[in-house]
C-alpha positions as CSV (number, residue, x, y, z in Angstrom):
1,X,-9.9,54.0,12.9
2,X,-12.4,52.0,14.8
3,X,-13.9,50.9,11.5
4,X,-10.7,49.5,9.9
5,X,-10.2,47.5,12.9
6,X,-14.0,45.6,12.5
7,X,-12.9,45.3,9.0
8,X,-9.8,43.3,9.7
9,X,-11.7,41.5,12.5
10,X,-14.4,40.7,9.9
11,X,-11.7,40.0,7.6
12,X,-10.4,37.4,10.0
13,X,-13.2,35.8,10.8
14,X,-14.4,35.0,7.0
15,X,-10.9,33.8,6.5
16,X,-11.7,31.2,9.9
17,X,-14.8,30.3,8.5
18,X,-13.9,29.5,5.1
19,X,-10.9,27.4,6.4
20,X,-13.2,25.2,9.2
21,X,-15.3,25.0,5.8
22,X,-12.8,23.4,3.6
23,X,-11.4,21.2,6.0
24,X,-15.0,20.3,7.2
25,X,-15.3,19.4,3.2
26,X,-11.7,17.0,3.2
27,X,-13.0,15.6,6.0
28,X,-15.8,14.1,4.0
29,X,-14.2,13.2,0.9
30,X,-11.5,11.4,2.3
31,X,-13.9,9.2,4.9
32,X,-15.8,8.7,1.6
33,X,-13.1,7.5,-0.1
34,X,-12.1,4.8,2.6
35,X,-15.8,3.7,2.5
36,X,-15.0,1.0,0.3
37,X,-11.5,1.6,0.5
38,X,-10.9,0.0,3.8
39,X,-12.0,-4.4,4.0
40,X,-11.8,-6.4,6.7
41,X,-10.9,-9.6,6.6
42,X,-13.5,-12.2,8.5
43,X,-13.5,-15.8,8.9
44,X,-16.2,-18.3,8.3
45,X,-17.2,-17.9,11.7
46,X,-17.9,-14.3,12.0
47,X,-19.7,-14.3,9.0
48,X,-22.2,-16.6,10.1
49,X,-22.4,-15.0,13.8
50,X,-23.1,-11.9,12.3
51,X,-25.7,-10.2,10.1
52,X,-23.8,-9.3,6.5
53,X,-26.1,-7.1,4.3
54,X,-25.8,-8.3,0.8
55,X,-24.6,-4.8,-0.4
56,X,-21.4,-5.1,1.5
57,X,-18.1,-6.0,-0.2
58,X,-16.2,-7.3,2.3
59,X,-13.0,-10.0,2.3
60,X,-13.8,-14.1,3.3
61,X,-10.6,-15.7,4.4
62,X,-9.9,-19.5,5.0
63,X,-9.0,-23.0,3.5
64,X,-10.5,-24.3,0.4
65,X,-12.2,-27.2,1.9
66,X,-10.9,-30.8,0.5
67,X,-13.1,-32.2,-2.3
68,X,-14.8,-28.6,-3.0
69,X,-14.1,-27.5,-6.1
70,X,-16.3,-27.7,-8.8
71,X,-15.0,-26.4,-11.9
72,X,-16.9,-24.2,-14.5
73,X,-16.4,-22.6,-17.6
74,X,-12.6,-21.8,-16.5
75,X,-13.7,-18.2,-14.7
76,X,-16.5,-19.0,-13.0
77,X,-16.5,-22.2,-10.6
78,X,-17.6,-23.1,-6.5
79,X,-15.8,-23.9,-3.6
80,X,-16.0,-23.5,-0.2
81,X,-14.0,-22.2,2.5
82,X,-13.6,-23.0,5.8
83,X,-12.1,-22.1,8.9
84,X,-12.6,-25.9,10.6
85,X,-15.8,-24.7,12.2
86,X,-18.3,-23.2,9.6
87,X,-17.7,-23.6,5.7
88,X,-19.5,-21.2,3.4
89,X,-19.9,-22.3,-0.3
90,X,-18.3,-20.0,-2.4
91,X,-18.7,-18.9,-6.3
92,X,-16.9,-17.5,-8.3
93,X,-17.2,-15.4,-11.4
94,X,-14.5,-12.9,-11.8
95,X,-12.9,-11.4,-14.8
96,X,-9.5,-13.6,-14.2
97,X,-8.9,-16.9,-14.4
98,X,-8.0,-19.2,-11.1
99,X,-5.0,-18.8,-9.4
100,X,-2.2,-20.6,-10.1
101,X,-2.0,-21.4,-6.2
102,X,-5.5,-21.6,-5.7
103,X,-5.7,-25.5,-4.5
104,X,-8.0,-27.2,-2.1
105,X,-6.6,-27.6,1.9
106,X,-4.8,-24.2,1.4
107,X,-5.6,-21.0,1.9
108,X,-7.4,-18.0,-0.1
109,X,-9.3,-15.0,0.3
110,X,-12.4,-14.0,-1.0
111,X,-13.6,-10.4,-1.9
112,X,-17.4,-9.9,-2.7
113,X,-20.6,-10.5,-1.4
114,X,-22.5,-12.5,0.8
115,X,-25.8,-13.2,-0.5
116,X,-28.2,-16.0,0.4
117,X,-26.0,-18.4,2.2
118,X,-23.5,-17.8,-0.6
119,X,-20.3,-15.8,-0.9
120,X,-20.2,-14.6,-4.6
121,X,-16.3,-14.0,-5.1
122,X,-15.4,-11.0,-7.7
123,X,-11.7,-11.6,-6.6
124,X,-9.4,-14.6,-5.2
125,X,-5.8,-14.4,-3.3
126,X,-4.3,-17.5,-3.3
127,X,-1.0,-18.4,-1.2
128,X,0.4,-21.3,0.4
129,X,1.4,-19.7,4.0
130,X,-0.7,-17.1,6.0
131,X,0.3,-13.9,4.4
132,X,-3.0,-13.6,2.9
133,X,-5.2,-15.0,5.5
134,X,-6.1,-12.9,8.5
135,X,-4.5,-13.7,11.9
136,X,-8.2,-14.8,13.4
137,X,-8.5,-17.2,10.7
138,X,-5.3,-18.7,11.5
139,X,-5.7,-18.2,15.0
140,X,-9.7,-20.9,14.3
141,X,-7.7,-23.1,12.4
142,X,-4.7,-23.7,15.1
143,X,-7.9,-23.7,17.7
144,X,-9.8,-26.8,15.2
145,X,-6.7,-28.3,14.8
146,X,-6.6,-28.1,11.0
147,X,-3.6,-25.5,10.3
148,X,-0.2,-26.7,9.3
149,X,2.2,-24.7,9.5
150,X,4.1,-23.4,6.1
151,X,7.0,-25.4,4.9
152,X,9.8,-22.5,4.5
């Protein structure tokens, strides 16, 4: 008798343990997964307050500052963006071609890397109102006095 009961109590234990063991295991693969799942927006201004390794993929939001773009080949050209206090010169070489609202004095984010000074962009969002640019960015550019607000 007393041995069937430190079976099941064995039993029970391995049981435990396995369980702690696979949700120990889900744990990890799911905060793996949001490793490069998860991007921040940051303005101009964080960037350069901050130190950006160049192995992080991250999301640049602001204006495409007036008289910036320099076009390339059609995929690849430069631009900066700006949120009216730091600009940070941006190229681009992704596998689409620009935006059809991509346009200087409007807004866009950026997703790559920040490497040397530079923001190389693998990806653009262009759109004419604040959807795609985060609230800080907005909240710098009402601050510089360069937003205008959307035309509905």
């Amino acid at each position: 008798m007393a041995g069937l009961k430190s079976l099941k109590k064995r039993r029970r234990i391995q049981i435990l343990l396995a369980a702690a063991a696979a949700l120990a295991v889900s744990a990890v693969l799911i905060g793996y997964g949001f490793r490069d799942g998860i991007n921040l927006y940051r303005s101009p201004t964080q960037v350069s307050e901050s130190a950006v390794s160049p192995d992080e993929y991250f999301q640049l939001g602001g204006l495409v500052k007036e008289g910036s773009v320099v076009n390339g080949d059609g995929v690849a050209f430069e631009f900066v963006i700006t949120d009216g206090l730091v600009e940070i010169p941006v190229s681009y070489v992704g596998n689409d071609p620009r935006p059809d609202l991509f346009s200087e004095g409007q807004g866009t984010i950026a997703k790559g890397y920040y490497r040397d000074g530079r923001f190389e962009a693998r990806d653009l969002l262009a759109k004419h109102d604040e959807t795609y640019m985060p609230r800080e960015v907005v909240d710098t550019l009402k601050a510089s006095g360069v937003y205008q607000e959307p035309e509905s």
